[in-house]
Steps between C-alpha positions, in 0.01 A plus 500: 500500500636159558363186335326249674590193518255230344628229330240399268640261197481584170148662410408566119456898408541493122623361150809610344301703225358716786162339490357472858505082586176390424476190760602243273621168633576161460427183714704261616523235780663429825519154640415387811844361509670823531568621846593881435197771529427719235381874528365732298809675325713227512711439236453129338630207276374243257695190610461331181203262576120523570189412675424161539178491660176690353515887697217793498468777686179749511500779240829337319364156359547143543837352366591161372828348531751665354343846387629650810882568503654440861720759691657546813631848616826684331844436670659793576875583334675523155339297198219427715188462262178642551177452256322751675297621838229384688186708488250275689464202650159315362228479747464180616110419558570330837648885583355781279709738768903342383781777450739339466620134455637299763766248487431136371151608375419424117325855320477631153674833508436820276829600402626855289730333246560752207842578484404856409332580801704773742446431857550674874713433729638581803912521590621342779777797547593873380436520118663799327466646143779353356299138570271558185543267214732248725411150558400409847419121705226438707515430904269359762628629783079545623289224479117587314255584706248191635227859641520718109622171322816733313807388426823672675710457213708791401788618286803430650715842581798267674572327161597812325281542189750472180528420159480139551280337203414219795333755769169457530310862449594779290440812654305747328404725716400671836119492533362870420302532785451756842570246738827378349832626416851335472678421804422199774194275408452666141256305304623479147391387122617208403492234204558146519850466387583055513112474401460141301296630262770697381888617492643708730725781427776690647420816697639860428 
């Protein structure tokens, strides 16, 4: 049976130990200055600074300047860094219903950002067995999803996954499930290879 297609980001299954991933985030901020939306499953990036105006969101806190680290949303491509993956957008209390968030519109965002945390993706091309344990880069070819509020990155297939210490992922894995199987569209377990929490390594 052929995979479907549906680009969905990066989406947190489990940590490198095997235990299931509990939920665990942490929050950072997105200014109002930046003009790129960001989706759940996106990867993201500290850029080094933080929030300089007082931030809360329902159910997360309030934040003073400077508790909240600032990102903006991974490049794609060798050495690109990534601390980690959006897992929700913080409800706003002018709209308890938000998905996603839109361009040029300040948030506090709950973001996966243990290094040791294996994630699911999809492949933008044919994967085949001889993929697992190769490095791999990230592509937007889809935009994310304004109606489920996803992201449509995926691992890029057209960069050939290698041994290159500066690819992004590091393949683990197909995804063990009915639905899935290698071929076009494959969704795949991944790590974080360029993650700035830690070093990344050169694949097998």
């Amino acid at each position: 049976m052929a995979n479907t297609d549906t680009p969905m980001g990066l989406r947190p299954i489990r940590h490198r130990n095997g235990a299931p991933y509990n939920g665990a985030v942490n929050y950072y901020s997105v200014p109002a200055s930046y003009g790129t939306a960001l989706f759940v499953g996106d990867p993201v990036v500290k850029t080094g600074t933080a929030n300089t105006t007082e931030l809360s969101a329902p159910g997360a806190g309030t934040f003073p300047i400077g508790t909240l680290p600032e990102i903006n949303k991974a490049a794609a491509g060798t050495t690109n860094r990534i601390t980690g993956v959006v897992v929700a957008v913080c409800a706003d209390p002018g709209n308890l219903g938000i998905i996603y968030n839109p361009a040029s519109t300040a948030a506090v965002i709950a973001v996966c950002d243990d290094p040791d945390v294996i994630f699911e993706i999809q492949s933008d091309g044919v994967s085949t067995a001889a993929m697992m344990g190769l490095n791999a880069v990230l592509v937007y070819t889809n935009a994310g999803s304004t109606v489920t509020g996803r992201s449509g990155a995926e691992l890029s297939i057209g960069t050939a996954p290698a041994t290159t210490v500066g690819f992004q992922l590091n393949i683990l894995r197909l995804v063990n499930r009915v639905d899935n199987e290698i071929g076009a569209f494959s969704k795949l377990e991944v790590r974080i290879n360029t993650h700035t929490e830690t070093n990344a390594v050169v694949g097998i």
